[in-house]
N, C-alpha and C positions, 0 to 999 in steps of 0.2 A: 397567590398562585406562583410556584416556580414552574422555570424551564430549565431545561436539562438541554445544552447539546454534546453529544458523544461520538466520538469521531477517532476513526484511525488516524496514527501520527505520521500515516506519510502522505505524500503527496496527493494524490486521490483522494483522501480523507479530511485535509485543510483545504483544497480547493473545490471539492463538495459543499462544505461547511461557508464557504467566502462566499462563493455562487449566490448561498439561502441569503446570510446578513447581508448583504447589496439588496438583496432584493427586498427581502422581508427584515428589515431590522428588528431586535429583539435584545434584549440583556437577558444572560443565562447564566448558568451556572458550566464550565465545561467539564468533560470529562474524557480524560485522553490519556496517550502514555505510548513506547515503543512503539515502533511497529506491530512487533509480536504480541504486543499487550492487548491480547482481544476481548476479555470475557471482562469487558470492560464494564457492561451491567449491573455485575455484582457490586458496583460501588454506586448505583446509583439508589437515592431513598423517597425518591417520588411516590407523594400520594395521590389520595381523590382530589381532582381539582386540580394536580399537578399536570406538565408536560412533556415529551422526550420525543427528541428526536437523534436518528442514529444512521451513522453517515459509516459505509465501506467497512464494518466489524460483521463475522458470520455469523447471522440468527443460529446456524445450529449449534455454534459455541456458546448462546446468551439465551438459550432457550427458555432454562428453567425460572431466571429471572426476568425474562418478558412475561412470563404469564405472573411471576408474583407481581410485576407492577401492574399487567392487566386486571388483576384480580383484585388488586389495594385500589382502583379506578382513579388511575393514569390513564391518560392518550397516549399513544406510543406513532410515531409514523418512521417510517423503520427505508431504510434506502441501501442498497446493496448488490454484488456481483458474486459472491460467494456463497457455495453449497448450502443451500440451507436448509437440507433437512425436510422434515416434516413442520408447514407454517401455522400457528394457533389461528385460528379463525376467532376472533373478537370484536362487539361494536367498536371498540376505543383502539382498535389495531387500524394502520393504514398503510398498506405495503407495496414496497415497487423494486420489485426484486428481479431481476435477471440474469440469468450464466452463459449469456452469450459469451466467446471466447474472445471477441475483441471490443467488450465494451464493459466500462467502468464504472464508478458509482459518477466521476461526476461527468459523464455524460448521462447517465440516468435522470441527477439535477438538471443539468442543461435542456432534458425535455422536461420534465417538469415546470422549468419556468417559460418555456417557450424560447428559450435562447439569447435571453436579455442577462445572463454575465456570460456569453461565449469564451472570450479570452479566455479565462480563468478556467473553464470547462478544457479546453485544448492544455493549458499547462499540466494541470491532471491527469489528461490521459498521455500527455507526453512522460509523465513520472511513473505513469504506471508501465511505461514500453511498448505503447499501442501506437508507435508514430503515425501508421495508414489510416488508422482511425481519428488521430488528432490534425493531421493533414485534413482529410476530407469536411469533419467540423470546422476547421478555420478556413475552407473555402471562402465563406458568405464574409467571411475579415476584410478581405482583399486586401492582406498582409505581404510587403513585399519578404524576398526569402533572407533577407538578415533579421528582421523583426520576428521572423516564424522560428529560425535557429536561436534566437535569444527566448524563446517563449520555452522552445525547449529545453536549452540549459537551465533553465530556470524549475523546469517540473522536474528534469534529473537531479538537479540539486536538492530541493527540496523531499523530493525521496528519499536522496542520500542523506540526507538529516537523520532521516527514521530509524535507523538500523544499528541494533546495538540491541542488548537483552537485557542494558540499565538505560537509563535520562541520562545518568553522569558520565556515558561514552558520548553521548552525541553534545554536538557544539550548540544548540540551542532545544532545551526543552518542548515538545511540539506544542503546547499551551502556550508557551511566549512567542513561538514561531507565526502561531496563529494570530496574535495580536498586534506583531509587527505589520502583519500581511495587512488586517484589517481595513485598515484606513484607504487602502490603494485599488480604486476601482478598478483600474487601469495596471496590468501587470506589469507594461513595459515601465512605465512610471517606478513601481517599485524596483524594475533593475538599474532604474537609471538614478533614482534617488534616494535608497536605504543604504545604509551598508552592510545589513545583512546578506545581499548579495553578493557582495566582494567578499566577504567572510567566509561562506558557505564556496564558494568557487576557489579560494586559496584551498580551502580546504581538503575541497574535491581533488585538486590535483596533484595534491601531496599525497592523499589515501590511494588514490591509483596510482601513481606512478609505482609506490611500492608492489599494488597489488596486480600490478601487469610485468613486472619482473618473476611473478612465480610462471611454474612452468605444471602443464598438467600432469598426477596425478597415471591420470587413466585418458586414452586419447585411441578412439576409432572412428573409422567412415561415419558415424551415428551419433557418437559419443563426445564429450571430455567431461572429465572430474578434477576439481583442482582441492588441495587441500591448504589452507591459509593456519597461521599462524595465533596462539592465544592472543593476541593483543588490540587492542582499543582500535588503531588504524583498520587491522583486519575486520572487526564487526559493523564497521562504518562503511567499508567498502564491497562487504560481500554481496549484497543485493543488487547493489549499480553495476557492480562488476558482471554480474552474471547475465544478468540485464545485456549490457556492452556484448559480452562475449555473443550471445543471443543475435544480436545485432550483428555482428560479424559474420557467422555460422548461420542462418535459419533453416538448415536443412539440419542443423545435429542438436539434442537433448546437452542441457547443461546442466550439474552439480556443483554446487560452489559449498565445502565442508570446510567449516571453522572453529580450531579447536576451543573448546572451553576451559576454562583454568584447573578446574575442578575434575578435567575428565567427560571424555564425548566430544563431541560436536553437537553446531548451528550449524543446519543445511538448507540451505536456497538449489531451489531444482524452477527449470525453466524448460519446457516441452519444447520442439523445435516450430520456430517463426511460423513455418510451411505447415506446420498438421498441429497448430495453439489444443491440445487437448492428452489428457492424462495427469498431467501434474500432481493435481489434487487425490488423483485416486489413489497412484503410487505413497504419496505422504502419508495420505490415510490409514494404512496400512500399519502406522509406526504411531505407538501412544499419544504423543506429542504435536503430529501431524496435521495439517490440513493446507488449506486455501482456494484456489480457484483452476479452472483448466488449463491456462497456459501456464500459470508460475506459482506453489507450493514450495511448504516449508516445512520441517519439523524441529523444534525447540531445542529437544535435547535428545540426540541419538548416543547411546551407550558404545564404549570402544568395542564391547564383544558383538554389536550390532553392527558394526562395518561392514563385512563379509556381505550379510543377508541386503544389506541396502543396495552395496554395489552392483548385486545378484540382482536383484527386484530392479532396479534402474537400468541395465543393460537391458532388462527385458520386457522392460517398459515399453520402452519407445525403439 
């Protein structure tokens, strides 16, 4: 028998995945890739007898291949925060899906095990931009506030890993990322003694500093839009950045458009702090599009598609 675990490559989706092997050890087979790389599924060949589990990727983007592995009789237990559609009902399905707008896949793990990897549940949601919600979970820590702002640095960073729409932008693979984390029950542990930590934080602060020197774009009482640059720095810092900005603003809606080489834009859209909802709907809209209610994406928006985006986004939110 294999196992399959499949997991998004940011942050929420490695410490989803950290959460389980603490708790439940297992050797698998992974299956993972960008951020963006959702329809992760399709790469999975589990049969009868096989197993998968799926950590912060949208059922409604892996639809068609959950039910092929339903149907080849795979287990599937499926873990998530993203729209998902209409859910297959199957004995070998096990599902814990919810769209609340300030909870994450791994806090969904975190109840799942009853709260026996906290830490690592809080890093997650810290990556994902849910600081009120990663706050109130590290309550029960009784983490003084340098330990709780290194937990966060740590989920930011590791977000900021993710983002990029090859492997070969980002500075650690999330498969290897995942494996360095591995071994470290204990998160502070790993800031205090990998050096992926220092890596990922040199890094982070090269990719922002450039990506705080641009200037927006589009800027109203409700609004900013910023437009970033084709290059490697920019698709690594577009999601934290927006994030950040998010964090600065929660009263205004954010667009962070980064051009592609090829023509168009990657866009990270973030609904404001104060009313976490639309994101997803407005993305949806656009072929490419999707994700959850406070913060949506679309892969690849077309230059002649500008106009209609900025249009739909001012009147979004």
């Amino acid at each position: 028998m294999t196992h399959y675990d499949v997991f998004n490559g940011d942050a929420d989706g490695i410490c989803a995945l950290q959460q389980l092997r603490l708790a439940q050890p297992l050797d698998s087979t992974l299956v993972t890739g960008v951020k963006r790389d959702i329809a992760l599924l399709d790469r999975v060949t589990a049969a009868a007898g096989d197993s998968v589990t799926v950590l912060d990727v949208s059922l409604d983007k892996n639809r068609a291949s959950l039910v092929r592995l339903l149907e080849g009789g795979a287990s599937v237990r499926y873990f998530d925060h993203h729209f998902p559609g209409e859910i297959p009902s199957h004995p070998n399905l096990d599902v814990h899906v919810e769209t609340v707008p300030d909870k994450g896949t791994s806090l969904l793990v975190d109840e799942y095990l009853g709260g026996s990897q906290r830490a690592w549940a809080v890093v997650g949601t810290f990556g994902d931009n849910f600081d009120d919600s990663a706050r109130r979970a590290a309550e029960p820590l009784g983490l003084g506030e340098a330990d709780l702002d290194l937990l966060r640095e740590l989920g930011i960073y590791i977000n900021y890993n993710g983002y990029g729409p090859a492997v070969e932008d980002l500075h650690f693979a999330p498969d290897d990322l995942f494996q360095r984390i591995r071994p470290y029950a204990d998160p502070l542990a790993f800031v205090a003694e990998s050096p992926v930590f220092a890596a990922l934080r040199d890094g982070y602060a090269d990719d922002m500093a450039r990506a705080r020197a641009v200037v927006p774009e589009l800027q109203t009482e409700r609004h900013r839009l910023f437009i970033l640059p084709a290059e490697p720095w920019a698709r690594r810092a577009s999601g934290v950045f927006a994030n950040e900005l998010a964090q600065e603003a929660p009263d205004k809606a954010h667009a962070m458009l980064t051009r592609l080489a090829g023509g168009g834009f990657l866009i990270s859209v973030r609904a404001p702090i104060t009313r976490p909802d639309g994101a997803d709907v407005l993305c949806r809209q656009f072929p490419t599009g999707g994700g959850r209610k406070a913060a949506a994406g679309i892969n690849e928006l077309p230059d002649d598609a500008y106009d209609s985006f900025v249009e739909r986004f001012t009147e979004a939110f």
